[in-house]
FIMARKE-96884 format. One record per residue (C-alpha): residue in one letter; x negated, y negated, z negated. Coordinates in Angstrom, 2 decimals, always signed. Example, Ala and Ser with C-alpha at 12.3 -4.5 7.8 and 13.67 -1.06 7.14 Angstrom:
<rs>
<type: A&x: -12.30&y: +4.50&z: -7.80>;
<type: S&x: -13.67&y: +1.06&z: -7.14>;
</rs>
This chain:
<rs>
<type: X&x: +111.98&y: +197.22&z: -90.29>;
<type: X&x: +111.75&y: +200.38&z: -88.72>;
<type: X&x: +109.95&y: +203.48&z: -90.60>;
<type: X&x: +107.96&y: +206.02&z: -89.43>;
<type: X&x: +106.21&y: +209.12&z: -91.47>;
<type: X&x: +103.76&y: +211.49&z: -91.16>;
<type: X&x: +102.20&y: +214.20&z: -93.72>;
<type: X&x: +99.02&y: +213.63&z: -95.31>;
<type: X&x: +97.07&y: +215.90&z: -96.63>;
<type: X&x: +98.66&y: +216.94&z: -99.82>;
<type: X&x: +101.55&y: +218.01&z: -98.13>;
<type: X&x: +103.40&y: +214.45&z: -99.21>;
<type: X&x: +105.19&y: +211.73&z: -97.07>;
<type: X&x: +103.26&y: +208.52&z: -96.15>;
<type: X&x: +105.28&y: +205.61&z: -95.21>;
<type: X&x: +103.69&y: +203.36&z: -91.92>;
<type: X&x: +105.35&y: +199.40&z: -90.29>;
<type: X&x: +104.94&y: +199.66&z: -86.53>;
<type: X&x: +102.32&y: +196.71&z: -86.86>;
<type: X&x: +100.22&y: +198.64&z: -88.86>;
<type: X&x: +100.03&y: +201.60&z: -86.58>;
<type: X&x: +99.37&y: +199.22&z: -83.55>;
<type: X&x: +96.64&y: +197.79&z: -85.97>;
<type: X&x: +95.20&y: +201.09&z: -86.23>;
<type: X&x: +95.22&y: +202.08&z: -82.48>;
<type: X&x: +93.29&y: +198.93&z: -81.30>;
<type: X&x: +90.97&y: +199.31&z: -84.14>;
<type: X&x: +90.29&y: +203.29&z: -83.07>;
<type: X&x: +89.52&y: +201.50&z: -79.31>;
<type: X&x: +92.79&y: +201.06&z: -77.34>;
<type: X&x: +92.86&y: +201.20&z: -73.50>;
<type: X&x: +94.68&y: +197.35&z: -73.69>;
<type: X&x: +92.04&y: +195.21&z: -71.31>;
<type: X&x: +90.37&y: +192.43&z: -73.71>;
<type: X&x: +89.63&y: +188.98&z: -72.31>;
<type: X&x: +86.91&y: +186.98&z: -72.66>;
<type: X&x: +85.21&y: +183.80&z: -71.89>;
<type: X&x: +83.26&y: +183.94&z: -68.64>;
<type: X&x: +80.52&y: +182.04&z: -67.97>;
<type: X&x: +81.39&y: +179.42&z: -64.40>;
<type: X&x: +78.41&y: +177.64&z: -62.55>;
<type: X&x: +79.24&y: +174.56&z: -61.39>;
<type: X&x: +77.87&y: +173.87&z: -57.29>;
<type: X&x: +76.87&y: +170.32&z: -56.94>;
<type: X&x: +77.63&y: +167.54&z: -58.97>;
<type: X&x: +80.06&y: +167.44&z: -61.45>;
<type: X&x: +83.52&y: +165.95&z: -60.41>;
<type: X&x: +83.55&y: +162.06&z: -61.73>;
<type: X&x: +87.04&y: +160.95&z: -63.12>;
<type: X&x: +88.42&y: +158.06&z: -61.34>;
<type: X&x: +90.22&y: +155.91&z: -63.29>;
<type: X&x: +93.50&y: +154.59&z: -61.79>;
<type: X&x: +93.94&y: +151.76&z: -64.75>;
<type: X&x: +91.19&y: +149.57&z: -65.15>;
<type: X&x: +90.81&y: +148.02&z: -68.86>;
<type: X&x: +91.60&y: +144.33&z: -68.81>;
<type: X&x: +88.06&y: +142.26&z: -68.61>;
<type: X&x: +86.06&y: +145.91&z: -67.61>;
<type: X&x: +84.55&y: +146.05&z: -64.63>;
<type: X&x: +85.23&y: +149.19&z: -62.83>;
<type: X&x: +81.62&y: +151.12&z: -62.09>;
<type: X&x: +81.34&y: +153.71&z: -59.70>;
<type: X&x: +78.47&y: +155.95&z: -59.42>;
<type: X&x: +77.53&y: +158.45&z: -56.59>;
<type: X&x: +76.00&y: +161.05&z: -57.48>;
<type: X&x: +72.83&y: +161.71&z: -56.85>;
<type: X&x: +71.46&y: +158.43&z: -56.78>;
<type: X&x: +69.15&y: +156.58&z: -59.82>;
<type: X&x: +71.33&y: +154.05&z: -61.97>;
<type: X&x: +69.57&y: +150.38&z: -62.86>;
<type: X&x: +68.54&y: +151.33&z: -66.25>;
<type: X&x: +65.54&y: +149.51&z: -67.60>;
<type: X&x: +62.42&y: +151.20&z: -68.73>;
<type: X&x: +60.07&y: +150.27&z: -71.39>;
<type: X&x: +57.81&y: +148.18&z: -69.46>;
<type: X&x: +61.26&y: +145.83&z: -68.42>;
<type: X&x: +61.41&y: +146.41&z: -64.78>;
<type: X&x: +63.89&y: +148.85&z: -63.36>;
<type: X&x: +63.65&y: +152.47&z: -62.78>;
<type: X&x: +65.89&y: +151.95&z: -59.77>;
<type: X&x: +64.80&y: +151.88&z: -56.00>;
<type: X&x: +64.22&y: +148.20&z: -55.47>;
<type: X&x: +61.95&y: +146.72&z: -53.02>;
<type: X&x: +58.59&y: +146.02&z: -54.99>;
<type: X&x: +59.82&y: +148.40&z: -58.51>;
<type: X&x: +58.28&y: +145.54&z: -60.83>;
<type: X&x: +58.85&y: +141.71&z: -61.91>;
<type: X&x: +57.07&y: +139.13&z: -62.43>;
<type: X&x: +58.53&y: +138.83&z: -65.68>;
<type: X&x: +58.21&y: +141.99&z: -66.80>;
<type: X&x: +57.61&y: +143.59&z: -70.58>;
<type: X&x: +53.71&y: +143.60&z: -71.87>;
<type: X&x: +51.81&y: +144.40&z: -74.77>;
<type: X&x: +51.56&y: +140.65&z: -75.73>;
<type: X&x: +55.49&y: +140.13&z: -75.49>;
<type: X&x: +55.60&y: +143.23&z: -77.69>;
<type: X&x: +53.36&y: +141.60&z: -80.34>;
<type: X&x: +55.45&y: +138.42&z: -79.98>;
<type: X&x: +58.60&y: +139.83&z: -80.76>;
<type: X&x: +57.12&y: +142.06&z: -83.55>;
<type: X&x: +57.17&y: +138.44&z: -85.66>;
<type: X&x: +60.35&y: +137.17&z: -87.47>;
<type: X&x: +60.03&y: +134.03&z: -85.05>;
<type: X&x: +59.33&y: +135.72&z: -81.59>;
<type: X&x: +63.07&y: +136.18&z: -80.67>;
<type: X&x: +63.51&y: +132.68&z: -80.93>;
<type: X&x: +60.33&y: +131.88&z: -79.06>;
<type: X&x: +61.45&y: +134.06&z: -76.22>;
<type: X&x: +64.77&y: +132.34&z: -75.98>;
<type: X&x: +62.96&y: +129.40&z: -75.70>;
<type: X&x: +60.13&y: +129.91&z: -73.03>;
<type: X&x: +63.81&y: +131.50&z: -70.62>;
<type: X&x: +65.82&y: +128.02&z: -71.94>;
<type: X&x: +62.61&y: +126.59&z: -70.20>;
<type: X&x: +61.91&y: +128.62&z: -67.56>;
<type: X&x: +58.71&y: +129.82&z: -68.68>;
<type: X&x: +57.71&y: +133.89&z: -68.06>;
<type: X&x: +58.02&y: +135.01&z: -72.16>;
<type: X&x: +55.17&y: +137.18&z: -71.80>;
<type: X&x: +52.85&y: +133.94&z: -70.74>;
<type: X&x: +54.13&y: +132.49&z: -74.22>;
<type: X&x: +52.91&y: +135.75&z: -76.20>;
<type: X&x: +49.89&y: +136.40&z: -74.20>;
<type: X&x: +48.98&y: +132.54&z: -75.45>;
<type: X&x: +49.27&y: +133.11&z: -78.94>;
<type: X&x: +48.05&y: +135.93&z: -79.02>;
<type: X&x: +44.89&y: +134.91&z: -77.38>;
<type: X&x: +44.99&y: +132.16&z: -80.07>;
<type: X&x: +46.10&y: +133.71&z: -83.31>;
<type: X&x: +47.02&y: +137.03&z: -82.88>;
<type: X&x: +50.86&y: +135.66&z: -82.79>;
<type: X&x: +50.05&y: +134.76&z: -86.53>;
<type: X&x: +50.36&y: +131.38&z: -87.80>;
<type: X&x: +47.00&y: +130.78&z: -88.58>;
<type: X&x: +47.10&y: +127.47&z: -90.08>;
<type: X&x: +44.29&y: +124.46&z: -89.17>;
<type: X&x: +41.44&y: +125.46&z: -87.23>;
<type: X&x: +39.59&y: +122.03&z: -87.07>;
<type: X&x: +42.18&y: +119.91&z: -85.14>;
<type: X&x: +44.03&y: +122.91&z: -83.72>;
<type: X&x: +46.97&y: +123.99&z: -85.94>;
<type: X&x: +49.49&y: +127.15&z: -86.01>;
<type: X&x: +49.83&y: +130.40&z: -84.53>;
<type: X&x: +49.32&y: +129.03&z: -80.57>;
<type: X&x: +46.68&y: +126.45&z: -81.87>;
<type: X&x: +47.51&y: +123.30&z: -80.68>;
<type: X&x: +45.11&y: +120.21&z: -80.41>;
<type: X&x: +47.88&y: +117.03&z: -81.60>;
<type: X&x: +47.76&y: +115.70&z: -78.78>;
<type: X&x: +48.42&y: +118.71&z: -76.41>;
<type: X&x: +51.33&y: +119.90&z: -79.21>;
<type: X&x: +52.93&y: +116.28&z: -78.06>;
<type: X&x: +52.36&y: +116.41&z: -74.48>;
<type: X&x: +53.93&y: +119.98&z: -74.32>;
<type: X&x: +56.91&y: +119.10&z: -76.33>;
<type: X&x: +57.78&y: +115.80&z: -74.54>;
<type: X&x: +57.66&y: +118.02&z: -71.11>;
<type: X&x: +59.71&y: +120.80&z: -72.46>;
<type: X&x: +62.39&y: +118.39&z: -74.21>;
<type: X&x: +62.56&y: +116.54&z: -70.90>;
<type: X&x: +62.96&y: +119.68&z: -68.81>;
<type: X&x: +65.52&y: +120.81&z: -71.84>;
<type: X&x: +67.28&y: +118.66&z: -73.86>;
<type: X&x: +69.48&y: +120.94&z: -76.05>;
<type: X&x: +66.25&y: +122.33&z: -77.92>;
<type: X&x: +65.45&y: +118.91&z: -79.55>;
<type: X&x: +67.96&y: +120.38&z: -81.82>;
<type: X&x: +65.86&y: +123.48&z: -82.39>;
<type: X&x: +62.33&y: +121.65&z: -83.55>;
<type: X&x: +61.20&y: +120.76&z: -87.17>;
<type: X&x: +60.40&y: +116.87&z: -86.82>;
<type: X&x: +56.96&y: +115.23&z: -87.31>;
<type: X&x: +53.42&y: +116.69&z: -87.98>;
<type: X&x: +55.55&y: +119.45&z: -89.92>;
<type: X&x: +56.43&y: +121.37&z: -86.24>;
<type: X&x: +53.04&y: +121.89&z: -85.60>;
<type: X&x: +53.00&y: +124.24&z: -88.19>;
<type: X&x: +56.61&y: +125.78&z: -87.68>;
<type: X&x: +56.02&y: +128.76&z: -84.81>;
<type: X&x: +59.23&y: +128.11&z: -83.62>;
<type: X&x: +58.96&y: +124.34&z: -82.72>;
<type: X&x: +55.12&y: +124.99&z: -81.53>;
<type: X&x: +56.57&y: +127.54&z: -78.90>;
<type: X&x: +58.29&y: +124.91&z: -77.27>;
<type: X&x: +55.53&y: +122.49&z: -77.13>;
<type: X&x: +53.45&y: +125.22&z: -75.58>;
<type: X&x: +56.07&y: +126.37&z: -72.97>;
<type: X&x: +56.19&y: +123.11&z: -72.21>;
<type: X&x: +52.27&y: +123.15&z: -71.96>;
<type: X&x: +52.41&y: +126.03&z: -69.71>;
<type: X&x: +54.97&y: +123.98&z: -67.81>;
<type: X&x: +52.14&y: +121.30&z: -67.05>;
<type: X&x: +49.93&y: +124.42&z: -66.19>;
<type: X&x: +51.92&y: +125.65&z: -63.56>;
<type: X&x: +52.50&y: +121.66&z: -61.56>;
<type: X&x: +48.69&y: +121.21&z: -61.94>;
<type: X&x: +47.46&y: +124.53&z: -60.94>;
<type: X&x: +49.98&y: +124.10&z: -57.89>;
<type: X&x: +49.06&y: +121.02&z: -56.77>;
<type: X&x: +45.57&y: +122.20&z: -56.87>;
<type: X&x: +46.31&y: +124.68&z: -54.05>;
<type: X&x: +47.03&y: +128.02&z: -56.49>;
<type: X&x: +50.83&y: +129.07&z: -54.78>;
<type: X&x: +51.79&y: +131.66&z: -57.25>;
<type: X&x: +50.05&y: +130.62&z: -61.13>;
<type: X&x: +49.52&y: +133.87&z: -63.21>;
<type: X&x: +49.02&y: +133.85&z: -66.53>;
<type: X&x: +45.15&y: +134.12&z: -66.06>;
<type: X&x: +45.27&y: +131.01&z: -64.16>;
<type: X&x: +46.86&y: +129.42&z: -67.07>;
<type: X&x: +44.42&y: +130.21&z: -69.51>;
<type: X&x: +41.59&y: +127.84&z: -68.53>;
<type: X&x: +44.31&y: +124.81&z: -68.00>;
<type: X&x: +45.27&y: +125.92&z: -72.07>;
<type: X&x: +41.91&y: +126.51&z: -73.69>;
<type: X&x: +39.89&y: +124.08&z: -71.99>;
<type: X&x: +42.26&y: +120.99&z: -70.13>;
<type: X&x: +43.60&y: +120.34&z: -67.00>;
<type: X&x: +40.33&y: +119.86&z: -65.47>;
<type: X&x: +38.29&y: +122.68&z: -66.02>;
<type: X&x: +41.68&y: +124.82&z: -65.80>;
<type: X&x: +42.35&y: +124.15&z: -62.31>;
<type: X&x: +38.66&y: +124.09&z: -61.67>;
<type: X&x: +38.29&y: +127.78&z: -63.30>;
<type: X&x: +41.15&y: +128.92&z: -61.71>;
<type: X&x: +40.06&y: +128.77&z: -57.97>;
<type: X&x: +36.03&y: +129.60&z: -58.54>;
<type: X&x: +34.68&y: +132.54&z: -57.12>;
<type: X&x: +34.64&y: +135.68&z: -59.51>;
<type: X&x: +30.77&y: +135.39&z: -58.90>;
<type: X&x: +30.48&y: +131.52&z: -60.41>;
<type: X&x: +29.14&y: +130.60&z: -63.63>;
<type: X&x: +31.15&y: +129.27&z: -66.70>;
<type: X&x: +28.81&y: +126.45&z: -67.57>;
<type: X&x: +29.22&y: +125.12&z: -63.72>;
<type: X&x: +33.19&y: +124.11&z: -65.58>;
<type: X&x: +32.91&y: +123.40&z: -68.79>;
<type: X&x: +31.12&y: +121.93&z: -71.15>;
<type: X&x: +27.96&y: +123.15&z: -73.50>;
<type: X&x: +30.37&y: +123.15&z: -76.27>;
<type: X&x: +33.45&y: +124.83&z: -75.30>;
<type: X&x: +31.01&y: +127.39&z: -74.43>;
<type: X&x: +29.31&y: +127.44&z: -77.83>;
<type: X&x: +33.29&y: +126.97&z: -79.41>;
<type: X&x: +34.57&y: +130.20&z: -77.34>;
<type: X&x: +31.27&y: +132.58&z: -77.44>;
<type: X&x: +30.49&y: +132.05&z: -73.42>;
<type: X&x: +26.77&y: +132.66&z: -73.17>;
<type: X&x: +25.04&y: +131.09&z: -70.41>;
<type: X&x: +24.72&y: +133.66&z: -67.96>;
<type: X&x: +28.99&y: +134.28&z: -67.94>;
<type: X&x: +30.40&y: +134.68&z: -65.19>;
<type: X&x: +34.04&y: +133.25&z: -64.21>;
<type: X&x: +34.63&y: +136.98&z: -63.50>;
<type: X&x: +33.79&y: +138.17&z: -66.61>;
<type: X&x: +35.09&y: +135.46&z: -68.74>;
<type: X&x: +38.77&y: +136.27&z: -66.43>;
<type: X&x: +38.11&y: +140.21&z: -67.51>;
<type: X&x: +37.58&y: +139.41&z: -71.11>;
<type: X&x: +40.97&y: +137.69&z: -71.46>;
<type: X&x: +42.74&y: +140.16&z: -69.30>;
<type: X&x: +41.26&y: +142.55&z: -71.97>;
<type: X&x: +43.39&y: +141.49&z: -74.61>;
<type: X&x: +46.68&y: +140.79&z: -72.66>;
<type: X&x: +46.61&y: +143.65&z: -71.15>;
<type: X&x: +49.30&y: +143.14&z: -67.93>;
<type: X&x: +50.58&y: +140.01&z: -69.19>;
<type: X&x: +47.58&y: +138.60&z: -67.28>;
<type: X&x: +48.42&y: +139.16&z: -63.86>;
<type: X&x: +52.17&y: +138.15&z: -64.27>;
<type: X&x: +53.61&y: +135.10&z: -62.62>;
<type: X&x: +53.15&y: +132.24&z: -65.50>;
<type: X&x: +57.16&y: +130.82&z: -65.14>;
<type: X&x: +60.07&y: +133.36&z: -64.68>;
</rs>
C-alpha cells in the first residue's frame, strides 16, 4: 500500500492510505458529479406485459386500456357497460339477510338448482319470519311459514322440476321445520306462482306479484296481482286474511303493494325466477 505524509501541527509525521484521503476529499465536497434517482412520468397507460406462454388450463385475458373490466359491485350487477347495467337477479337487502343465516347458502343454491331468482326466496322469508325459524304459528310452521299443505305442494313441484335435491330434504313433518328443506318447498311454491300468475296474463312475474299468490292462494294472488293500484283489498280477499295480516278496510291494493315493497326493499320489483 502506498504511503503518503504530511506534517501536523506539532511538527511530527502523520501517516495517510490513498482511500482515506479520497474519503476525505468527497467528504470536504468534491467536484465528482453525484447521481441520483429522477423522478419519470409515465404518458398514457402503462405498457401491459404480454405473455408469450400461456399456463396450461388459464385462459389468456387481455385488457385494453382504458376500458371498465366486468367486476361485480355490491348490489350483484356489473359495473361494466352492458345494455340495461342491472339484472333481474340482482343482490338486495333481503338476499343479504338470507345469507346472513347459517342455512341461507344452502337455500340460495337451491332456489338457482331450481331456477328460482334467490332474492324472491329471501324476500319470502323475510316477509314471513324475518329469515328466522320461527317455529308454529297456528298451522304455519318455520322460518318461510308454510301452511302443510302448501309445504307439500311446493316440494312435490320443486322435486319434480329437480330431482337431485330429494337428497337434500329432512323427511316427514320434521322438514317443515328444517330451513333448508322448507326452502325448497317454497321455491317450488314460487315455481307455481310464476305458471299461475302467467297464465293469468302477468308476462314478466316480480316478486310483488308473487306475494299475494304466497300469503293468500292462487286465487286472490293472481287476482291482486293485476288490480288497479286504486282497488280495495277486501274486493280479493277475505274478512279474515284481512283481520290475520292487519289490512284495514279502507286499504288499498296500492298501499298494501307499498307496504311489502317497504320491507324488501328492491327485491320487490325483481323478476320472481332467474
Amino acid at each position: 500500500m502506498q504511503m503518503m505524509g504530511r506534517a501536523d501541527g506539532s511538527g511530527r509525521l502523520g501517516w495517510y492510505s490513498r482511500s482515506a484521503l479520497i474519503a476525505v476529499a468527497m467528504a470536504a465536497g468534491s467536484s465528482m458529479p453525484a447521481w441520483a434517482q429522477v423522478s419519470q412520468t409515465i404518458s398514457g397507460p402503462p405498457i401491459q406485459v404480454t405473455p408469450f406462454v400461456a399456463e396450461p388450463g388459464v385462459p389468456l385475458v387481455t385488457i385494453n386500456p382504458g376500458t371498465v373490466g366486468p367486476v361485480q359491485d355490491g348490489s350483484g350487477s356489473s359495473s361494466g357497460t352492458g345494455s340495461s347495467g342491472t339484472s333481474s337477479t340482482s343482490g338486495s337487502d333481503a338476499l343479504n339477510t338470507l345469507l346472513g343465516q347459517s342455512w341461507g347458502v344452502t337455500a340460495v343454491n337451491e332456489a338457482e338448482a331450481l331456477g328460482v331468482n334467490p332474492s324472491a326466496v329471501a324476500a319470502t322469508c323475510v316477509l314471513e319470519s324475518g329469515c328466522t325459524n320461527a317455529g308454529i304459528n297456528g298451522t304455519a310452521t318455520g322460518a318461510f311459514q308454510m301452511q302443510p299443505a302448501a309445504f307439500q305442494d311446493g316440494l312435490a313441484t320443486a322435486l319434480a322440476a329437480n330431482p337431485s335435491l330429494a337428497s337434500q330434504i329432512v323427511q316427514g313433518s320434521a322438514g317443515m321445520s328444517d330451513p333448508a328443506t322448507e326452502a325448497i318447498a317454497a321455491s317450488g311454491y314460487l315455481m307455481q306462482a310464476n305458471t299461475a300468475l302467467t297464465n293469468a296474463g302477468d308476462s314478466n312475474p316480480t316478486v310483488l306479484d308473487a306475494r299475494g299468490y304466497y300469503e293468500f292462494g292462487p286465487t286472490a294472488g293472481g287476482n291482486l296481482a293485476m288490480a288497479p293500484s286504486t282497488a280495495l283489498m277486501s274486493a280479493y280477499i277475505s274478512p279474515a286474511a284481512m283481520s290475520g295480516n292487519n289490512i284495514s278496510a279502507t286499504e288499498t291494493v296500492g298501499q298494501w303493494q307499498a307496504a311489502v315493497s317497504s320491507r324488501i326493499g328492491n327485491a320487490a320489483s325483481q323478476s320472481l325466477l332467474s
